[in-house]
Each structure stands twice: as C-alpha cells, then as structure tokens.
C-alpha positions, 0 to 999 in steps of 0.5 A, a space after each residue: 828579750 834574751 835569756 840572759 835577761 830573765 836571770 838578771 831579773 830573777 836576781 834583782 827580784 830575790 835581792 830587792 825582796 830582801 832589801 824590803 824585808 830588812 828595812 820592816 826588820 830592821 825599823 821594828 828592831 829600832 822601835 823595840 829598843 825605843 830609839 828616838 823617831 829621828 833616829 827610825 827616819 834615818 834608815 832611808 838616808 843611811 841605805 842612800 849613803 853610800 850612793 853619794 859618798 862613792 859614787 865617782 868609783 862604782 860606775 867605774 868599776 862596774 863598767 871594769 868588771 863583768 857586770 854579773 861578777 860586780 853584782 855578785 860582789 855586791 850582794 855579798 856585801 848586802 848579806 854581810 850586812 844583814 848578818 851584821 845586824 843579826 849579830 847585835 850592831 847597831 842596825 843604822 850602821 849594818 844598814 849602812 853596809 847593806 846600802 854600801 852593796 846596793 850602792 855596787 849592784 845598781 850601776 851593773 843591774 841597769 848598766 848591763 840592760 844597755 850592753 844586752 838589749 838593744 835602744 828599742 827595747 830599753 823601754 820595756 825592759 825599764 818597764 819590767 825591771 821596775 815592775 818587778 822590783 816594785 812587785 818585789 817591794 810590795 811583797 818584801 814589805 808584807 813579807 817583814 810584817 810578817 815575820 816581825 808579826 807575833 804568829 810566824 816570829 813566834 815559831 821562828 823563835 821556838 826553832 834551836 839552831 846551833 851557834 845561831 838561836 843564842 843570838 836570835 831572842 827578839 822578833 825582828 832578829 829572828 827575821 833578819 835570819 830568814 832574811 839572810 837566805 834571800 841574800 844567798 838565793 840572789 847571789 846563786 842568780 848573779 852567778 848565772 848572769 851571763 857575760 856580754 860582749 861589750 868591752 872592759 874599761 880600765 879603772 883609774 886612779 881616785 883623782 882622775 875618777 873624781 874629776 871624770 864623775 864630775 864631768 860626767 855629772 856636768 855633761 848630763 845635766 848640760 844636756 837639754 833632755 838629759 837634765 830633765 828626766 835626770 831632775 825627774 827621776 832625782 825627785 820621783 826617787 827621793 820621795 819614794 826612797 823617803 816614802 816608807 818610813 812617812 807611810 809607816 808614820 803616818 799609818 801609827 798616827 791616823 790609823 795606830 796601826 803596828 809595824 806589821 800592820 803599817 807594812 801592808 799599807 806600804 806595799 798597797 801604794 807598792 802595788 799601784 807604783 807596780 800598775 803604774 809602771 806596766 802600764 807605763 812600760 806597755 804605752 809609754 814612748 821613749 821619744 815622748 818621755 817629758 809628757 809625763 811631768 805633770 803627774 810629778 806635780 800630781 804626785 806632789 798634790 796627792 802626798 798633801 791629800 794623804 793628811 785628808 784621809 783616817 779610813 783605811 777603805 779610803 786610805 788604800 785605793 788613795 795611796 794605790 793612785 799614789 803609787 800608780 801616778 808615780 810608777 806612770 813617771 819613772 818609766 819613760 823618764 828613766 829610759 830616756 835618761 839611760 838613752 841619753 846617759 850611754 850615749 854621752 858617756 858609757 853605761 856604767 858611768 850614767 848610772 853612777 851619776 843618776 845613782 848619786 843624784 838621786 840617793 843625794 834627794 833621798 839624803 837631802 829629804 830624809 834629813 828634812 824628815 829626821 829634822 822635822 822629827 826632832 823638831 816634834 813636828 806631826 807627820 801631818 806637818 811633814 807630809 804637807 812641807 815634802 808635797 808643796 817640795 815635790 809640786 814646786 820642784 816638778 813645777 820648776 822642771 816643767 817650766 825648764 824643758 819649755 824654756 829649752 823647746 823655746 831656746 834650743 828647739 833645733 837641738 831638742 828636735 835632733 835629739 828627740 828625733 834620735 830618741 825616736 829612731 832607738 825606739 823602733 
C-alpha cells in the first residue's frame, strides 16, 4: 500500500471513532431529557439525512476538489456539529449537521482509494478501511459509554475551564466536549492526505447535477452485477445503520442494562462485523463477490434469533456472529460495486449514488423503527418485522442475480471476467 493510504486511514479512524462516540452521547442526552423512544430512534435516520437530500451534489464536488481538501471541509463541519450540540441545540438537529459532514467525507474517503491504488488492491483496502472502521466503531462505542458513565463523567465534570464549564453540567455534554477533540485530531490527518494525479472535474449547475446523479443511479442499477452488490450493500448498511439504536433497545429490554452498559454490547456485534471483515479482506475474491449473498439472508435470520436470547454469556458471542456474518458480506460486495461504479461513471459519482441509496435504507428502516416505537410496539416485535425485511430482501436479490446468469450469461461472464482481470 502507498504512504499516502495510512494517512487516510489514520484520518477515517479519528473521525469515525468521534462519530461512535457522539451517537452514545448524544442518545444518553435524549434519555436524560426524557424524550419519547421514537424520538431516540430517529438519531440513525437524521445522521442518514443529508446523505439522500444532497446527494446529486457531493460526488460532484468530491470529484471537483482535492479529495484531502473536501474531507478536511467535512470534518469541519462534523465538529461544528458536535459544538452545536454542546452549546444546548437540540441534538436531532446538531446530529443532523454532523451528518451533513459525514454525508461530504464519504464520497472522498472511498473515492480517493480508486484514484491512489490500483483495481488489484481494491479489495484489500475496502478490507482494511472497513476494518478500521468498525474497529473504530466498536471502541468509539465503549468510549461514549464511558465518558456518559457515572466514574469518568464524574471527573470531567469537576474540570473548571474558562468560557466552556458553565455550559457543561450534565454527562453526555461533558462528553461531547472531549468528543470535539477527536474532530480537531482527524482534521490534522486530512491536512496530511496527499494529492493524486487523477484530474479535477468541473461542477455544474444544480439542474444538470440532478439529472447526471440520476442517470447515474440508473446506470448502476441497469448494470447486472452492479445492481446486485448495489442492492446488497443498501441492505447490509440500512440494517446495521439502524442496528445501534435496536441493540441498545433491546439490551434495557432483556438484560435492563444502562447506556453505558448497552454500548459495550453494540461494540461486541462491532467486534465480530471487524473478524468478519479481515477475514473477508484476506479470502474474498472480487470476481467472486456474489457468492456471499446468502449470508445476507443468514444475517436476516440471526436479527430474528436475538428475540431467543436473555443472558449476556449467550447474548455476546451470538451478536459477535452477527457481526462476523455481516462484516463477511460487505466487503466483496463493496468492491465490486466500487469496480463496477468507476468504471461506468467516475469515482466520485458512485460513491454518491451507493451513499444515497444506501442512507435511503438506513431513512426507510429507521422510519419503520421510530413507527414501530410510536406505535408502542416491543423491541422483541421490531427486531422479528426488520429479520423477516432483511431475509426476503436478501432472498429477492439472490433470485435476481440468478435470473440475470440465466438471461445475460454472456455479459455477466465479460464483466466477471473484467472483474478478474483487476484482481490480480
């Protein structure tokens, strides 16, 4: 791997560990203020908001700055977020603005993969991206139920700073606070990204970016392998965007376990998605990317399962295979859709479109979420309706690619073929 792409993961990792911990932060902030369980539901879907609303616009402009510059931009606004937040807004609408920064970095953190390294490499650097993320998901997780716990909230509590402490009196703000110094620490590494030599295209007006992400979207999903691992990853990722807030659910439910408590069972399934992924990144092939389908549909049995359990001995290695089954799929599917999404229409571009489609699922199941919630429906109910959605959906796609080997076996061959040709 080049120099270059350790500074990008060094970025990713202080950036996404923030964004862990400000999620436990910010739904303990929810909890003290007694806000409706629909309303803690919504934290996922708000973060996924943006995503969808500007998505025509942020491959475009990814693709028109440095990518370094654009994740430095959007990290920015991540910490503007987090201060926002600290400064007594409301956190759905802080959150909403941090999600408005990760909606930015993300077309730039993958679409820069494809302008430093090589087809070849793809794989294994989706594999140590996604590891590192997850890694820095589980301890960002651990790391907001620690400061929201009562021992470390306590001392940073006692701290006196200047112009800061009078507006810091509860746990989770106190956290936030420490939160916005991981923002400033991955700006710093964004500063250090390196420029590639691949060129700059030009923005253009908002009618002609609509109509290109469009046709954009439409190319992907016209594509026979590219609708696939499009469709898996939408899936994969609107389930586990949603996951969090279900896990801490379910764990006050059957185990009455606090949020800090709850966050170290989030990090568990975390800790598995993380196996699951360098194992993914060590044997998975990016030509045979679409065997992996049926563990989508295990993935959706496993969720059903969960309502089984009520012993955290039992609980923890059960959500760990959770997360191995699902960290397994997303690799391979995700590099052949970055193969497939460059090659038809720019980095940049695919990225935007696999980010709107996919935060698009995170919206459409966090909404099911929040309805099942106002609804005063159990967690127990909610987990079984999202597993019987993941099965049949990863069932649907399986019976699609099979019908596009039977219908098209010439063109899948060629571009399978391609597929193996860039992994070598």
């Amino acid at each position: 791997m080049k120099k270059g792409f350790y500074t990008i993961m060094s970025a990713q990792f202080a950036s996404s560990l923030a964004d862990a911990a400000l999620f436990i932060a910010a739904y303990d902030m929810l909890k003290i203020a007694n806000a409706p369980s629909a309303v803690c539901a919504a934290l996922v879907p708000m973060l996924a908001l943006f995503y969808v609303i500007l998505a025509p616009f942020l491959g475009a402009f990814a693709d028109a700055w440095p990518k370094g510059r654009v994740m430095f931009m959007a990290n920015a606004i991540k910490l503007a977020g987090c201060l926002l937040m600290l400064a007594g807004v409301h956190p759905l609408l802080a959150y909403a603005l941090v999600g408005l920064g990760a909606a930015a970095y993300s077309p730039a953190k993958y679409g820069i993969l494809t302008e430093l390294l090589p087809n070849s490499q793809l794989v294994k650097a989706n594999g140590w991206i996604e590891g590192l993320t997850v890694l820095s998901i589980i301890l960002g997780t651990v790391l907001g139920g620690i400061l929201v716990g009562p021992v470390i909230s306590k001392h940073l509590l006692s701290f006196d700073v200047p112009r800061l402490a009078a507006g810091v009196i509860t746990a989770p703000e106190a956290a936030v606070a420490c939160i916005a110094v991981l923002y400033v620490l991955a700006a710093l590494f964004n500063l250090r990204i390196p420029r590639t030599e691949a060129p700059l295209l030009p923005m253009q007006g908002p009618v002609v970016l609509t109509r290109d992400f469009m046709e954009c979207n439409a190319r992907l999903w016209a594509d026979k392998l590219g609708q696939i691992s499009l469709a898996t990853t939408t899936l994969f990722w609107g389930v586990s965007g949603n996951m969090r807030t279900i896990v801490m659910v379910w764990a006050a439910a059957a185990l009455g376990y606090s949020t800090s408590q709850a966050s170290n069972l989030v990090g568990v399934v975390a800790i598995g998605t993380t196996a699951g992924v360098l194992v993914a990144s060590v044997r998975a092939r990016l030509d045979k990317a679409t065997g992996v389908i049926p563990l989508g549909i295990a993935m959706g049995v496993l969720m059903i399962g969960l309502n089984l359990l009520s012993n955290v001995w039992l609980a923890a290695p059960f959500l760990m295979l959770l997360g191995a089954v699902g960290g397994y799929l997303v690799v391979p599917m995700n590099a052949l859709l970055q193969h497939r999404g460059a090659a038809l229409m720019g980095a940049g571009r695919s990225i935007a479109v696999q980010n709107f489609n996919e935060q698009a699922c995170i919206l459409g199941l966090g909404a099911i979420n929040s309805l099942l919630a106002m609804l005063h429906l159990s967690v127990f109910i909610t987990i079984t309706i999202l597993g019987v959605i993941v099965a049949l959906a990863m069932a649907s796609i399986q019976r699609q690619h099979a019908r596009n080997c039977a219908r098209h076996p010439a063109e899948i061959a060629r571009l399978l073929a391609i597929a193996r040709s860039d992994n070598r």
